[in-house]
N, C-alpha and C positions, 0 to 999 in steps of 0.2 A: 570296656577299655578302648580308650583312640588309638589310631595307627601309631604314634609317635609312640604311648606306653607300648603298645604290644612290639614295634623295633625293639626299643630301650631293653625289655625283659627279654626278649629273646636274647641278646645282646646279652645282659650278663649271666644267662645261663648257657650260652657258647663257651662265654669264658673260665664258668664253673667248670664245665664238661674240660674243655683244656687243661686247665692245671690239674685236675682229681684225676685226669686219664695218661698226665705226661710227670711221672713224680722224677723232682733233680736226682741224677745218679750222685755217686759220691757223696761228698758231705752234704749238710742240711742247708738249706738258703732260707736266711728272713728277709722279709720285705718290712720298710716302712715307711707306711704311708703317714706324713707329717702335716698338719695345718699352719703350723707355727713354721718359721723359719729356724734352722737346725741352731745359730748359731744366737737365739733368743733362749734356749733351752739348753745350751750347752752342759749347767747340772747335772740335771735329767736324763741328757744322754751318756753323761760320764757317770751316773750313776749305774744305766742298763750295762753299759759296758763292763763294770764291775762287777756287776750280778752275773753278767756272761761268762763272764774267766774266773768267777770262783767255780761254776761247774764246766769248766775246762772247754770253754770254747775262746776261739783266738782265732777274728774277723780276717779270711785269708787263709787260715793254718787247719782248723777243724768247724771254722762255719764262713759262708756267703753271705752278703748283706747287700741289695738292694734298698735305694732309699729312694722316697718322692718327698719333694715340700713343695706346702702354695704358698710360703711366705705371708700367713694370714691371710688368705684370696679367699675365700670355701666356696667361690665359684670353680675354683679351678681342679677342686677335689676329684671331683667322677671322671677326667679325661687323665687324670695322674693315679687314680685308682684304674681305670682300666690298661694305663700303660705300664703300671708296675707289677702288674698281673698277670703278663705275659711271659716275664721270666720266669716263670712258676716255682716263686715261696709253699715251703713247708707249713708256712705262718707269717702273717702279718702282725706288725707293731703298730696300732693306728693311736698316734697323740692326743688325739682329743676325740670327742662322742660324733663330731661332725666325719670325723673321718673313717671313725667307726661305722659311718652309715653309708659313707660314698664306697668302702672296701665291704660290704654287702650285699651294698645296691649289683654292684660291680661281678661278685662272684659268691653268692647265697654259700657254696660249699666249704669256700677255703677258713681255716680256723684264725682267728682274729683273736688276739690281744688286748686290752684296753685301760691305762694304767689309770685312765681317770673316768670311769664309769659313773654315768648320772642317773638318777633316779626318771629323768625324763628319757629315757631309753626304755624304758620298761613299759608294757611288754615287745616293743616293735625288735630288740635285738635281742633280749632273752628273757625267760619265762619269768623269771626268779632268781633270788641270787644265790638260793639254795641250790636252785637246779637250772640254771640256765636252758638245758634242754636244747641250744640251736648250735652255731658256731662261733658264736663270741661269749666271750667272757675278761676275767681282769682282776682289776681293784675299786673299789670303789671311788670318789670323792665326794658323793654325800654323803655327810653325818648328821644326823636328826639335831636340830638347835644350832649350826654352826652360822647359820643367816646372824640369829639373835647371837650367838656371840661376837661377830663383828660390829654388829648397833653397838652391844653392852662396851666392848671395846671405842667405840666414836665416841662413845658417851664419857667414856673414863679419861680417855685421851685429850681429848676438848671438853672441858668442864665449861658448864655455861650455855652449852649448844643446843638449841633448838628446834633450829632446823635444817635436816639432814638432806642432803639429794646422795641420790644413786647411779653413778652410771649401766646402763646397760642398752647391748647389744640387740636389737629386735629378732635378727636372723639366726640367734642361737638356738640352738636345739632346747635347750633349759631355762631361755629367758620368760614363759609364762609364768613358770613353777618360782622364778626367782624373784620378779617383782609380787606375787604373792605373799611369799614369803616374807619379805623387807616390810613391806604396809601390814602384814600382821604385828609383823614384829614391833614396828612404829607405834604403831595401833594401841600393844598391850602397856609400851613404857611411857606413853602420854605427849609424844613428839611429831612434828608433822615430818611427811618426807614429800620429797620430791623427787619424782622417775625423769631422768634425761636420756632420751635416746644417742647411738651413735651405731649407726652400722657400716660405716667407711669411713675413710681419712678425713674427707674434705667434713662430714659429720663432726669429727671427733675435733678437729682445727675452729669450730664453733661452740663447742661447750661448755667453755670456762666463760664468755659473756651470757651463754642460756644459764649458766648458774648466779651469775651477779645478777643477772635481769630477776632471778627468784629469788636472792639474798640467802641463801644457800650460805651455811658457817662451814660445813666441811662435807668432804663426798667418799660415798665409798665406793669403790673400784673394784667387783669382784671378778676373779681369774675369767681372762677370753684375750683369745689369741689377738685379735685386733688391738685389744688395750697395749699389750703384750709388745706391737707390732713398734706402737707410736709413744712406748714406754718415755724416750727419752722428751718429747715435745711434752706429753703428759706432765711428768715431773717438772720439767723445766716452766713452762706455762703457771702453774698452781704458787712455784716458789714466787715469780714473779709479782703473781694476784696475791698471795700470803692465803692462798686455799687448801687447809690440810686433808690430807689424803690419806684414809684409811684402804689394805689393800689385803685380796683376798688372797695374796700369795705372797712369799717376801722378796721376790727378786727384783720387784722396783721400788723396795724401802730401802735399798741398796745403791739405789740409783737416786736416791734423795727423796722419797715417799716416808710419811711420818710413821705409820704402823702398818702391824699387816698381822691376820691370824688367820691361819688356814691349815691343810693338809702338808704334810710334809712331801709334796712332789717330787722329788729325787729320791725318796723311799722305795714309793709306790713303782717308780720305775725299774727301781733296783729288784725287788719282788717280780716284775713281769720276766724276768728272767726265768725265775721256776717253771711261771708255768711256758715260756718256749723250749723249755729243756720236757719238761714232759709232753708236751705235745707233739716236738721232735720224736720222740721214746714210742708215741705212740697212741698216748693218751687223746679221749674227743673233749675238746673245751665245752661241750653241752654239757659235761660231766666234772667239772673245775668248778666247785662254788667261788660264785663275785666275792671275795674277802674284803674288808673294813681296813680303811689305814688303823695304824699303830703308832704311827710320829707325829705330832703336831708343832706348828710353828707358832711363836708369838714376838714379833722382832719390833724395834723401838729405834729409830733412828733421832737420838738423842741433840745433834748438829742440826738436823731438821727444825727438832722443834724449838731451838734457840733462835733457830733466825725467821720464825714464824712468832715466834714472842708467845709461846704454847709452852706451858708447867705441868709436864708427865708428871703425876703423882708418883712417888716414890714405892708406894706399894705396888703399882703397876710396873715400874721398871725392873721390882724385884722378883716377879715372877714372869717376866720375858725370855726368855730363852736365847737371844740372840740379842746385845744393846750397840747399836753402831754411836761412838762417840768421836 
């Protein structure tokens, strides 16, 4: 280990030692630490909110709440995980898998939350999802096949399509696992794809000519905060190129993105509720099996696809869950 690692770990085991040795008097304090900006996620949080006050906590009245955001930064995660660690939460809320690693890296001991747990987490923040074993735990948002059900969905949604590109993120925690996934998936339905990177603004302000230069017919955009961050230039960009947009999440098929199938993230949020209430109670998140979403999304922004001159199949828009018209 260089000097630099051995400060650093000293460093968040200081901090572990602080909060596990200074527990908040009176009510319980959550911390969270956020990648995304609060007000991209707004659902989300008004979902936790509501899982909070059906078991009787009420932010101010019977619970504290500390909050960090990088605004999509994930450089800025570990100096906002070590400052929000100072107020010493009972529990951390970390929005995304990145932040679940800076509020680790940060304080090994404190119990962590994670509504959107990845399979590329594993085993660096818990053993299993049976048994997690460490201090984080959550919900998940892998679900085995859900890569291929966005293909199967590009594919149903733009009939004719050939050839698919993918956005993704290099600096994600889950983008090996995800570009494998997609070129399998490619791979078994007989289509080629195309991998586009973007891992900052000025990246992503390039993408829609990196995808005309490959003749790219539509792209799929799976859930990351960055996408998240530049939703509006995203969608706006693609309507202009007539580039439709398959999306792993449905809050930017809202903002003019043509489909989206994914995890019900406002659920899963809603659920982390339980376990900060038990872990408040007492309970070690080592001991909290990772649970599986239960909600899935499949939204169809039907305005979209008229002015992209795109013919949702009717069977498709009948089992969509959500039809923006």
């Amino acid at each position: 280990m260089n000097r630099r690692d051995f400060v650093a770990a000293l460093g968040g085991i200081a901090v572990s030692l602080l909060v596990a040795s200074r527990a908040a008097p009176g009510r319980p304090r959550l911390g969270i630490l956020g990648l995304n900006a609060k007000a991209s996620l707004l659902a989300d949080y008004t979902a936790l909110s509501d899982g909070l006050r059906s078991l009787g906590y009420v932010e101010g009245q019977t619970l504290d709440i500390d909050e960090r955001h990088a605004d999509g930064d994930v450089s800025r995660l570990p100096g906002l995980a070590r400052e929000l660690l100072t107020s010493n939460p009972n529990v951390v809320l970390a929005d995304a898998p990145s932040a679940a690693v800076a509020a680790k890296s940060a304080a090994p001991l404190v119990p962590i939350v994670c509504p959107i747990f990845v399979d590329s987490l594993m085993p660096r923040l818990a053993a299993s999802y049976a048994h997690p074993g460490g201090s984080v735990t959550g919900l998940s948002f892998t679900v085995e096949g859900m890569i291929g059900k966005l293909v199967e969905l590009t594919l149903d949604a733009v009939p004719g399509a050939t050839r698919i590109g993918v956005l993704v993120n290099p600096s994600s925690v889950a983008a090996p696992s995800l570009e494998q996934q997609i070129t399998s998936a490619a791979q078994a339905r007989g289509f080629a794809v195309t991998i586009v990177t973007a891992a900052t603004p000025d990246d992503v302000r390039t993408v829609f000519e990196r995808v005309a230069a490959a003749k790219v017919q539509a792209l799929i955009i799976p859930s990351n905060a960055l996408f998240i961050a530049m939703g509006s230039f995203i969608v706006g960009t693609a309507l202009n190129s007539r580039m439709p947009l398959i999306f792993g999440e449905r809050q930017l098929v809202e903002a003019g993105g043509l489909a989206s199938y994914g995890v019900d993230v406002p659920e899963n949020f809603r659920r982390s509720a339980v376990y900060i209430d038990k872990i408040v109670k007492g309970a070690s998140p080592g001991d909290l099996p990772i649970e599986f979403p239960t909600k899935f999304d499949l939204a169809i922004n039907l305005k979209t696809a008229k002015a992209l001159g795109v013919t949702i199949p009717p069977t498709l828009v009948a089992r969509a869950t959500d039809v923006i018209e």
